[in-house]
VOTOR-96371 format. One record per atom (N, C-alpha, C, CB): x, y, z; residue in three letters. Coordinates in Angstrom, 2 decimals, always signed. Each point is the difference from the previous one (the first is absolute). Glycine has a CB too. Layout:
# VOTOR-96371
+---------+---------+---------+-----+
!      xx !      yy !      zz !  aa !
+---------+---------+---------+-----+
!       X !       Y !       Z ! ala !
...
+---------+---------+---------+-----+
END
This chain:
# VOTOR-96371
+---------+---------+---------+-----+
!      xx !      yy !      zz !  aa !
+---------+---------+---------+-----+
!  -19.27 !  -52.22 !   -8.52 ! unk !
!   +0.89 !   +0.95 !   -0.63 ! unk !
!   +0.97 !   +0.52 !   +1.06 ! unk !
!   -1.77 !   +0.65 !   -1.72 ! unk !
!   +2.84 !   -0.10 !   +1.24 ! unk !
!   +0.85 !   +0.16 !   +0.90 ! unk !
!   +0.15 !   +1.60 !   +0.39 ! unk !
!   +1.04 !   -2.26 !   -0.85 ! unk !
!   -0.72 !   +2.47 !   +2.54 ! unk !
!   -0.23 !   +1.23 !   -0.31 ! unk !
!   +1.10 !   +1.02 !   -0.39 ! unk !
!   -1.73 !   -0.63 !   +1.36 ! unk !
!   +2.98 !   -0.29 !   -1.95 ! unk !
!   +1.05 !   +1.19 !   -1.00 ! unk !
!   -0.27 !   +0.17 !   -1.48 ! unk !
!   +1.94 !   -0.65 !   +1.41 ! unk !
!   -3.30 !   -0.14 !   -1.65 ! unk !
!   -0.56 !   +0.44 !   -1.22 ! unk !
!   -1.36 !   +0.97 !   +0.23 ! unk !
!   +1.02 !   -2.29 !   -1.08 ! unk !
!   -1.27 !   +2.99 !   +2.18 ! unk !
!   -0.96 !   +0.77 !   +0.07 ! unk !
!   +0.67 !   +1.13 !   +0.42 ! unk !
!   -1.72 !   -1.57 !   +0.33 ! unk !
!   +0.74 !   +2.98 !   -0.84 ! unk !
!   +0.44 !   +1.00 !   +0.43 ! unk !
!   -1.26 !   +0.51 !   +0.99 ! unk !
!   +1.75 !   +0.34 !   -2.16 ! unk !
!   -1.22 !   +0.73 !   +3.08 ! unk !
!   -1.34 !   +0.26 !   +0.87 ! unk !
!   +0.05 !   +1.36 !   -0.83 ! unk !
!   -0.03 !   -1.32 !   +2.84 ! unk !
!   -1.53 !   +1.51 !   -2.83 ! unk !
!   -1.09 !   +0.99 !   -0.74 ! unk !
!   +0.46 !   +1.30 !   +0.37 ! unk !
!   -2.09 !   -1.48 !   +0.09 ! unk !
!   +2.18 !   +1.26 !   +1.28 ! unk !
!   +0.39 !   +1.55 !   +0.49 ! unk !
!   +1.10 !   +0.49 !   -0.62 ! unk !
!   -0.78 !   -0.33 !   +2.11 ! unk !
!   +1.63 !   +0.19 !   -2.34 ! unk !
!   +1.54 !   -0.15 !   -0.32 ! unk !
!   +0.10 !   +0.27 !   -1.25 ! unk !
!   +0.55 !   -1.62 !   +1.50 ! unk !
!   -1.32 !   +0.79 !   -2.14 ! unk !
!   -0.21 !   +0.48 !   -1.47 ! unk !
!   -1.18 !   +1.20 !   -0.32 ! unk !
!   +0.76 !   -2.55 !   -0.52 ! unk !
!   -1.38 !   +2.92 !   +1.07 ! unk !
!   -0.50 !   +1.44 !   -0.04 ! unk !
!   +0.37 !   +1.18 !   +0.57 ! unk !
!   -1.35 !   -1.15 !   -0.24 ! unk !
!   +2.48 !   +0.48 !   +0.56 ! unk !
!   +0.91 !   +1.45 !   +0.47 ! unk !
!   +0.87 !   +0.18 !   -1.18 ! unk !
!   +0.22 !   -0.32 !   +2.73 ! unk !
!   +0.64 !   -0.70 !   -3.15 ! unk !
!   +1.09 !   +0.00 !   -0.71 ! unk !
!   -0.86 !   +0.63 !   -1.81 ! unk !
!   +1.68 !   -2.48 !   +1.99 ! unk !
!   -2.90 !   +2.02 !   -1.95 ! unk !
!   -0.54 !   +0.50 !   -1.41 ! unk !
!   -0.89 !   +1.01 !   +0.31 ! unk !
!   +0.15 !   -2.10 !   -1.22 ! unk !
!   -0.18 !   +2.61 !   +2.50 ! unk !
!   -1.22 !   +1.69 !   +0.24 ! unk !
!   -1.12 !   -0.12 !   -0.28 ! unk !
!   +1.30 !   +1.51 !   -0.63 ! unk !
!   -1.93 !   -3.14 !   +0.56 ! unk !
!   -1.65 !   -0.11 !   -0.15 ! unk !
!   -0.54 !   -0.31 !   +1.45 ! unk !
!   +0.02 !   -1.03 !   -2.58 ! unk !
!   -1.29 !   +0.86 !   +2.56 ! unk !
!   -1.03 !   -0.20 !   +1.24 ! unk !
!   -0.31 !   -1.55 !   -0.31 ! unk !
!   -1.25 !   +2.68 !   +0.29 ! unk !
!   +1.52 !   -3.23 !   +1.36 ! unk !
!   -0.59 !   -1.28 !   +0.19 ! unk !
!   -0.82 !   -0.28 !   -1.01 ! unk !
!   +0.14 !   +0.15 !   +2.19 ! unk !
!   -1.48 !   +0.84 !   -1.53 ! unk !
!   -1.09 !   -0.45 !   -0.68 ! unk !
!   -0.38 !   -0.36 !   -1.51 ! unk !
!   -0.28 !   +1.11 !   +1.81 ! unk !
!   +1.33 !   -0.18 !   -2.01 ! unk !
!   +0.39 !   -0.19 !   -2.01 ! unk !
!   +0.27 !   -1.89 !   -0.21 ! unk !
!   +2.00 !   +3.07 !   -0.42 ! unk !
!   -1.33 !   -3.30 !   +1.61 ! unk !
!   +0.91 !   -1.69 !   -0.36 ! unk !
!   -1.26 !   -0.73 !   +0.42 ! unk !
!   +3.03 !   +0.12 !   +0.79 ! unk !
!   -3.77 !   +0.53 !   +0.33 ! unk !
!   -1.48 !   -1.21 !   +0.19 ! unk !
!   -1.17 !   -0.12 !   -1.14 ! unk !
!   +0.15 !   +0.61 !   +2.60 ! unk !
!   -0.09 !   +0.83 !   -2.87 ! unk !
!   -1.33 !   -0.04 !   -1.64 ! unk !
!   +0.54 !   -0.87 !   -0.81 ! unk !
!   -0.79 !   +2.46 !   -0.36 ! unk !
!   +1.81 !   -2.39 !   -0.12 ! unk !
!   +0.55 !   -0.77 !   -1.17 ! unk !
!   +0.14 !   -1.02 !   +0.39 ! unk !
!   +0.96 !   +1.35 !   -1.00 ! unk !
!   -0.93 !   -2.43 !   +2.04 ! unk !
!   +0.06 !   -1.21 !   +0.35 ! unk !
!   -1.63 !   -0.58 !   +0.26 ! unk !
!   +2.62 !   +0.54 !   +0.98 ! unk !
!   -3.54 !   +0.71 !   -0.48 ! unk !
!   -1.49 !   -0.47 !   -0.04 ! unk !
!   -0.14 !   -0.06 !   -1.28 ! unk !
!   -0.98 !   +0.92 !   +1.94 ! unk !
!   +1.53 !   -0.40 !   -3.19 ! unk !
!   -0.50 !   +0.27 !   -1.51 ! unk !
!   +0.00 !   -1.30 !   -0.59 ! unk !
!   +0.95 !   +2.34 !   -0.34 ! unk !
!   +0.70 !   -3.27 !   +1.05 ! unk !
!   +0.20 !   -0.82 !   -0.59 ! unk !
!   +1.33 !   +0.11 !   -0.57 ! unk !
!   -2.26 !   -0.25 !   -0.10 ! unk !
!   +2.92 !   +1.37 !   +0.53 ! unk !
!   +0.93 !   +0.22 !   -1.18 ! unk !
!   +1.49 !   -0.47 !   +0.48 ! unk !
!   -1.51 !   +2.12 !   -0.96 ! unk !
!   +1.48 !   -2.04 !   +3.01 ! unk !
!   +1.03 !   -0.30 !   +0.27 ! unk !
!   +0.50 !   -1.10 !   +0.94 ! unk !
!   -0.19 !   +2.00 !   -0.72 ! unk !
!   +0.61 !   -2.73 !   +0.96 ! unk !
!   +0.09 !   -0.73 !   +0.93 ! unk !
!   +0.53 !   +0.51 !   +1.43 ! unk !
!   +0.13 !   -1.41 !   -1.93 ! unk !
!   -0.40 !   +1.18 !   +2.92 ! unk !
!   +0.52 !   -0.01 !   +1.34 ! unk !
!   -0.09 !   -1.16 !   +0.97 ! unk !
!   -0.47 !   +2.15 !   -0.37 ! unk !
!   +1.23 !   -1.63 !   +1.31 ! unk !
!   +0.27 !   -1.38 !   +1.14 ! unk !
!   -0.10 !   +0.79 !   +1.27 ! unk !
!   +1.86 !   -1.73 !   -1.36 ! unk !
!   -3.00 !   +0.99 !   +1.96 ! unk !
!   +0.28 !   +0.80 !   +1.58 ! unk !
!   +0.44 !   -0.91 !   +1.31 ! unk !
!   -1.97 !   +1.67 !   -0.76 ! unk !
!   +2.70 !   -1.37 !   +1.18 ! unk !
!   +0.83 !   -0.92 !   +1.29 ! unk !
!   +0.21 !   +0.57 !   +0.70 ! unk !
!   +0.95 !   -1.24 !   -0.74 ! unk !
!   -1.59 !   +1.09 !   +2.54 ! unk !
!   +0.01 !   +0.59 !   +1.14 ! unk !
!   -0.47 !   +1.49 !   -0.27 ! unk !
!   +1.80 !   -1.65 !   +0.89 ! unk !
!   -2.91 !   +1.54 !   -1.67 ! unk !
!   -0.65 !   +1.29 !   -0.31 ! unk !
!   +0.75 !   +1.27 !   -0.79 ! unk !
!   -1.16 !   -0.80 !   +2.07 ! unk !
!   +2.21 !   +0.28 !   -2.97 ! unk !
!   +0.68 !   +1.17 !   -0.31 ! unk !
!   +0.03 !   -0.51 !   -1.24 ! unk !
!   +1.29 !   +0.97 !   +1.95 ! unk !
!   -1.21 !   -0.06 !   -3.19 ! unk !
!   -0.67 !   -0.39 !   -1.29 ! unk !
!   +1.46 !   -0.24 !   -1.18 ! unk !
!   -2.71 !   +1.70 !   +0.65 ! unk !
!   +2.60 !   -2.48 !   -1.01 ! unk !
!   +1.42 !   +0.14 !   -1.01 ! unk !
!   -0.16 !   -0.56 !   -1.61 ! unk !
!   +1.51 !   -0.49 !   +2.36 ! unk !
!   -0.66 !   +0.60 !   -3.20 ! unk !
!   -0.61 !   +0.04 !   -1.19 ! unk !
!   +1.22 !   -0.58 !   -0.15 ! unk !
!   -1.82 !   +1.82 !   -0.63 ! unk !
!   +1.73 !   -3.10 !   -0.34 ! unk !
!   +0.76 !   -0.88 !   -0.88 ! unk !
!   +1.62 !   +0.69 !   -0.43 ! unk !
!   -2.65 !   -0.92 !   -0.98 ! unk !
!   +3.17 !   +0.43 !   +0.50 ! unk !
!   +0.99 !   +0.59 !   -0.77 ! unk !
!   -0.56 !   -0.18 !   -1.58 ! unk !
!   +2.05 !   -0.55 !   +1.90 ! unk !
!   -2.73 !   -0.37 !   -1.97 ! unk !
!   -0.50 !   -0.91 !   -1.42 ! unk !
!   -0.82 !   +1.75 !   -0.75 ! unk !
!   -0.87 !   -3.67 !   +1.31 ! unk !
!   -0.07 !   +4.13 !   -0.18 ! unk !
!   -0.91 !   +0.99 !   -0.18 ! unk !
!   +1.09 !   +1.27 !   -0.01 ! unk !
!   -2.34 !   -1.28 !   +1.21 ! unk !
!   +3.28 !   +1.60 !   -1.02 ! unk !
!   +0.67 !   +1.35 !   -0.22 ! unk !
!   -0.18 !   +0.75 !   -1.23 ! unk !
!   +1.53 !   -0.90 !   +1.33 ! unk !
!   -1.12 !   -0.18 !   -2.37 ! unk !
!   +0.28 !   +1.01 !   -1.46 ! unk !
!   -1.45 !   +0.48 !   -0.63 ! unk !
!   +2.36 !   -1.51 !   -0.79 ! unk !
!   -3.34 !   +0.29 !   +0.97 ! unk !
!   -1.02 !   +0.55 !   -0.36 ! unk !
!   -0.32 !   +1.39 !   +0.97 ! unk !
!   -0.69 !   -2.47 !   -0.98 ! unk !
!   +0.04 !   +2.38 !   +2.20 ! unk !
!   +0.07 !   +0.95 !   +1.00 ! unk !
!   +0.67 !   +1.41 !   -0.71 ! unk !
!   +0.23 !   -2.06 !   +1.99 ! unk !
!   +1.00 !   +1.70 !   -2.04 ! unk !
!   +0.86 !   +1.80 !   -0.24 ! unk !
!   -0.58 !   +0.32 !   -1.23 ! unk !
!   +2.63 !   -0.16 !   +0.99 ! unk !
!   -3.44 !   -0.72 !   -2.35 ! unk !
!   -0.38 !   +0.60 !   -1.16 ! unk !
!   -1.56 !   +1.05 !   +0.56 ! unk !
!   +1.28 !   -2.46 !   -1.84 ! unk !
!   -1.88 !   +1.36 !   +2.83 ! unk !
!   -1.63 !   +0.16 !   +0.34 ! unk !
!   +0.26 !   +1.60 !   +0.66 ! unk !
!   -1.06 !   -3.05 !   +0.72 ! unk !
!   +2.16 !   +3.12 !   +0.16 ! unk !
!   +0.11 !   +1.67 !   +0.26 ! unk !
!   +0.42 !   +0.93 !   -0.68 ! unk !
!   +0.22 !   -0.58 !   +1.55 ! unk !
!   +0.29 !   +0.11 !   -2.89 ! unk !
!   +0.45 !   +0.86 !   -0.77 ! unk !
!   -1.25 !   +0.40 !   -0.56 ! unk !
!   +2.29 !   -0.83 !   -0.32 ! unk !
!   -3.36 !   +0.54 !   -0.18 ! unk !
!   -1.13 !   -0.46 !   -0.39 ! unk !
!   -1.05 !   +1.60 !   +0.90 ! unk !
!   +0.86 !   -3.56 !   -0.27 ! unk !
!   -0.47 !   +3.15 !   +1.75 ! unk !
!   -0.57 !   +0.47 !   +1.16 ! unk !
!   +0.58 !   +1.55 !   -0.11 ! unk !
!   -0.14 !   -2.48 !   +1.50 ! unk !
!   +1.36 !   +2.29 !   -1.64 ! unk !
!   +0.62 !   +2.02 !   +0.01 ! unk !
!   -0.43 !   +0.37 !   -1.00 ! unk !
!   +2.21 !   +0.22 !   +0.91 ! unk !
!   -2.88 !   -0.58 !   -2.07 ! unk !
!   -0.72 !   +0.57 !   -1.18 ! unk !
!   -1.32 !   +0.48 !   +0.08 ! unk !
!   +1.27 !   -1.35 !   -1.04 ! unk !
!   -1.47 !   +1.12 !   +2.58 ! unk !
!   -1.39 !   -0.04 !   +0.77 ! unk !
!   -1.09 !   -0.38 !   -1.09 ! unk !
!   +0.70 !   +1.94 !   +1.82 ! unk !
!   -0.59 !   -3.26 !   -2.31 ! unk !
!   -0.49 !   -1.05 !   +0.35 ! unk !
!   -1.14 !   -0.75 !   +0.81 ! unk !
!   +1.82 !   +0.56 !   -0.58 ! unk !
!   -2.85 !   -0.55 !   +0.86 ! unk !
!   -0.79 !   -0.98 !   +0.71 ! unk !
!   +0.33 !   -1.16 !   +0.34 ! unk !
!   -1.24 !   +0.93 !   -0.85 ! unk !
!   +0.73 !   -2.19 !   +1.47 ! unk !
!   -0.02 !   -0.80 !   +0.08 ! unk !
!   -0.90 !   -0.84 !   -0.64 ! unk !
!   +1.04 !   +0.90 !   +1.44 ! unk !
!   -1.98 !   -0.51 !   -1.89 ! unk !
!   -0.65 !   -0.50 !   -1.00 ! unk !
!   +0.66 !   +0.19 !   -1.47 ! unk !
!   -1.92 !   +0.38 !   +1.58 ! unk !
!   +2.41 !   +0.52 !   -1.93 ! unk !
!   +1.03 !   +0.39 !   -0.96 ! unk !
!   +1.06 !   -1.06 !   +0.02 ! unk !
!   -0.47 !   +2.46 !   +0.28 ! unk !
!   +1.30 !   -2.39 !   +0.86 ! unk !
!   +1.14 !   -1.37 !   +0.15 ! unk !
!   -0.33 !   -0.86 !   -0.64 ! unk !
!   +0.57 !   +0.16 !   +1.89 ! unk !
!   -2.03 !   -0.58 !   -1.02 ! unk !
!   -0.56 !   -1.52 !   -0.35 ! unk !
!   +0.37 !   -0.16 !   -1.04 ! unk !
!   -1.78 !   -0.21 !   +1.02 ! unk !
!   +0.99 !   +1.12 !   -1.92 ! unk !
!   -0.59 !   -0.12 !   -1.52 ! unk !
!   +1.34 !   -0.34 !   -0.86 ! unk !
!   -2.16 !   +1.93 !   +0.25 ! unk !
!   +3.25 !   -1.03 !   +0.03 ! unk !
!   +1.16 !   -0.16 !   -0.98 ! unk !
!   +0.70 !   -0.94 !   +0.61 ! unk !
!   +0.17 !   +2.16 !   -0.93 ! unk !
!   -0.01 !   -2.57 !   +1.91 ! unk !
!   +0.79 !   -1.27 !   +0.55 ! unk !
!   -0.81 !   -1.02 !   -0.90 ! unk !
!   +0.71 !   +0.68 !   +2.77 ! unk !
!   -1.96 !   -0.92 !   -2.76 ! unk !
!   -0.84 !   -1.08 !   -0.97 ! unk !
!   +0.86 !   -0.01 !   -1.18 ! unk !
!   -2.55 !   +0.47 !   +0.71 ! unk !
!   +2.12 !   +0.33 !   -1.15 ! unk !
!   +0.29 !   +0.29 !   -1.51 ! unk !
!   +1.87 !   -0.03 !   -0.28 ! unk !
!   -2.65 !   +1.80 !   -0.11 ! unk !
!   +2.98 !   -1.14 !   +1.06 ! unk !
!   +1.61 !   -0.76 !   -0.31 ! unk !
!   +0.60 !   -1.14 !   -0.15 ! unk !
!   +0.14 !   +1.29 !   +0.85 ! unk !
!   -1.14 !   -2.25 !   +0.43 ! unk !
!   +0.09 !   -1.53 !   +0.29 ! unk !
!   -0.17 !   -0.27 !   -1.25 ! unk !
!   -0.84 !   -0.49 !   +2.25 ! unk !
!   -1.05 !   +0.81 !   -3.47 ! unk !
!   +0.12 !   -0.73 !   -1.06 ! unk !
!   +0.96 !   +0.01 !   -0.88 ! unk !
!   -1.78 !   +0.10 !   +0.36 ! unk !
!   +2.43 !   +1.27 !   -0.70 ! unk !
!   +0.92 !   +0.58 !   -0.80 ! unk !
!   +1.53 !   -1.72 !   +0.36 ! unk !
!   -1.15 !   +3.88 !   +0.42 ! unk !
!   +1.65 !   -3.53 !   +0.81 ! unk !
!   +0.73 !   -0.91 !   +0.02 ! unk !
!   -0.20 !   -1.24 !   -0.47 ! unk !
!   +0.45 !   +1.19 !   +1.37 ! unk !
!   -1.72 !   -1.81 !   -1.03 ! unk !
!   -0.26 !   -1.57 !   -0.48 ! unk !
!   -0.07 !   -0.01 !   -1.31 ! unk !
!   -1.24 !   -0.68 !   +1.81 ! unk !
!   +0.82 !   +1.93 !   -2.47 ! unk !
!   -0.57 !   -0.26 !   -1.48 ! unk !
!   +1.83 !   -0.20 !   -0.71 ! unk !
!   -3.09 !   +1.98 !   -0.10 ! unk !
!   +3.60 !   -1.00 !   +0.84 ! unk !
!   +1.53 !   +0.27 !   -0.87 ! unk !
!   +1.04 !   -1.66 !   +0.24 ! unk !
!   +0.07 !   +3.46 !   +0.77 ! unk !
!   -0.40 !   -4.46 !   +0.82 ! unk !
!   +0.19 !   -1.02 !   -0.14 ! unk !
!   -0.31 !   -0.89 !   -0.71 ! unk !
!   +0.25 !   +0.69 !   +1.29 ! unk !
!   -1.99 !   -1.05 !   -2.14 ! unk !
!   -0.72 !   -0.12 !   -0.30 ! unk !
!   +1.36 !   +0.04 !   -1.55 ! unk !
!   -2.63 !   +0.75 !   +2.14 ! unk !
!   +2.40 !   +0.15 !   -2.68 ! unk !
!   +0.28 !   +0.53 !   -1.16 ! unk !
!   +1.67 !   -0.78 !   -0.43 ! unk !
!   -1.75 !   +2.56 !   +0.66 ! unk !
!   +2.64 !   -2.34 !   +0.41 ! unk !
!   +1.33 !   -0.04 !   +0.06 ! unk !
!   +0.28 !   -2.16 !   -0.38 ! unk !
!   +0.24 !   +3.00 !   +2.29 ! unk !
!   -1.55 !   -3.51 !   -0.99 ! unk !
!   -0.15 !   -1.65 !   -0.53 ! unk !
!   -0.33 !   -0.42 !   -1.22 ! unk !
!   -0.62 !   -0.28 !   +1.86 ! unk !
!   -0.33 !   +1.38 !   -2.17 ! unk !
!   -0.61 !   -0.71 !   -1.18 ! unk !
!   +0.82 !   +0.52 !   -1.65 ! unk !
!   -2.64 !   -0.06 !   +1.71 ! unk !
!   +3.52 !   +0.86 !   -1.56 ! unk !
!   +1.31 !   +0.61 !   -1.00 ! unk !
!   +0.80 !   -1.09 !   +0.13 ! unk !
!   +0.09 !   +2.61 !   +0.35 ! unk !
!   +0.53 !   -3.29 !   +0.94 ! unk !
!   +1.09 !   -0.93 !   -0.29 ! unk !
!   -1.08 !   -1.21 !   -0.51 ! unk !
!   +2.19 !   +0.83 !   +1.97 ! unk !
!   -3.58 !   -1.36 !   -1.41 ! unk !
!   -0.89 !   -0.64 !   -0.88 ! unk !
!   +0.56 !   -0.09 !   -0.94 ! unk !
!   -1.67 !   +0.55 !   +0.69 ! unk !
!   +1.43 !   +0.51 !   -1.56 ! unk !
!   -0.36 !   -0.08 !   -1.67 ! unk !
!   +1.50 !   +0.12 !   -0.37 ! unk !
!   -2.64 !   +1.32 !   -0.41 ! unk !
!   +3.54 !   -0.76 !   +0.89 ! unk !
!   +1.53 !   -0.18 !   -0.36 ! unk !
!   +0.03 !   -1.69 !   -0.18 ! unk !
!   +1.15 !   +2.34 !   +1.58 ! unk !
!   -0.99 !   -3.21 !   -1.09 ! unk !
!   -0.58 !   -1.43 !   -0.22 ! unk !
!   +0.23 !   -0.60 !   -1.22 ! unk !
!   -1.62 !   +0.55 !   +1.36 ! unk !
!   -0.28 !   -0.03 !   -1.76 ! unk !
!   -0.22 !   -0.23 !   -1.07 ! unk !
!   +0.67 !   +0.41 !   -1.87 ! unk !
!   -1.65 !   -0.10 !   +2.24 ! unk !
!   +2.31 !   +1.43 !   -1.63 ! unk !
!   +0.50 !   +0.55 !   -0.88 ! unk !
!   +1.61 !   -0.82 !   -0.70 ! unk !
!   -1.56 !   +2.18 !   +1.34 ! unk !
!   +1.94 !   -2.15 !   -0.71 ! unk !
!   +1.31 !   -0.62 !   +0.10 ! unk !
!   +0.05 !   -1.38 !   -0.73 ! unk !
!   +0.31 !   +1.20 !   +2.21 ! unk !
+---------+---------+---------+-----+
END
C-alpha cells in the first residue's frame, strides 16, 4: 500500500479530539483496519468513512462493545438492503 493512501493515527486523533487508544480497541475489536510502518501507526484512507461514523457512535458515549454490536448489525442491514435491491431487479425480469 502506498504511503499517500495512509493516514498516520496520531494526526487523525488530533484533527477528530479522540484517544489513540480509542483507534487501537476498535482495531483489536475488529472493527478497524491499521498499518504500522517504522513503528508509527496509520490507518487506510479505505477505513476513514467508516472510522468518522464509529466515533460518532463513540461521542454518544458509546462502548466499544456497543460499537461492535451496531457496526454488526448495520453491516447486516446493508447486505440485506443489497440482498433485496438484486433480487427486485430479479423479479422485474420476470414481470415484464
Amino acid at each position: 500500500m502506498k504511503t499517500a493512501e495512509l493516514i498516520a493515527a496520531n494526526d487523525f486523533c488530533v484533527y477528530h479530539n479522540v484517544e489513540y487508544t480509542f483507534i487501537t480497541s476498535l482495531h483489536e475489536a475488529g472493527l478497524v483496519e491499521i498499518t504500522i510502518i517504522n513503528e508509527t501507526t496509520f490507518i487506510p484512507q479505505t477505513e476513514l468513512q467508516k472510522l468518522e461514523k464509529l466515533i460518532s457512535l463513540h461521542e454518544l458515549d458509546i462502548n466499544i462493545a456497543g460499537i461492535e454490536a451496531i457496526s454488526h448489525l448495520l453491516e447486516r442491514i446493508e447486505k440485506l438492503q443489497e440482498d433485496m435491491k438484486y433480487l427486485k431487479n430479479r423479479l422485474r425480469l420476470y414481470e415484464d
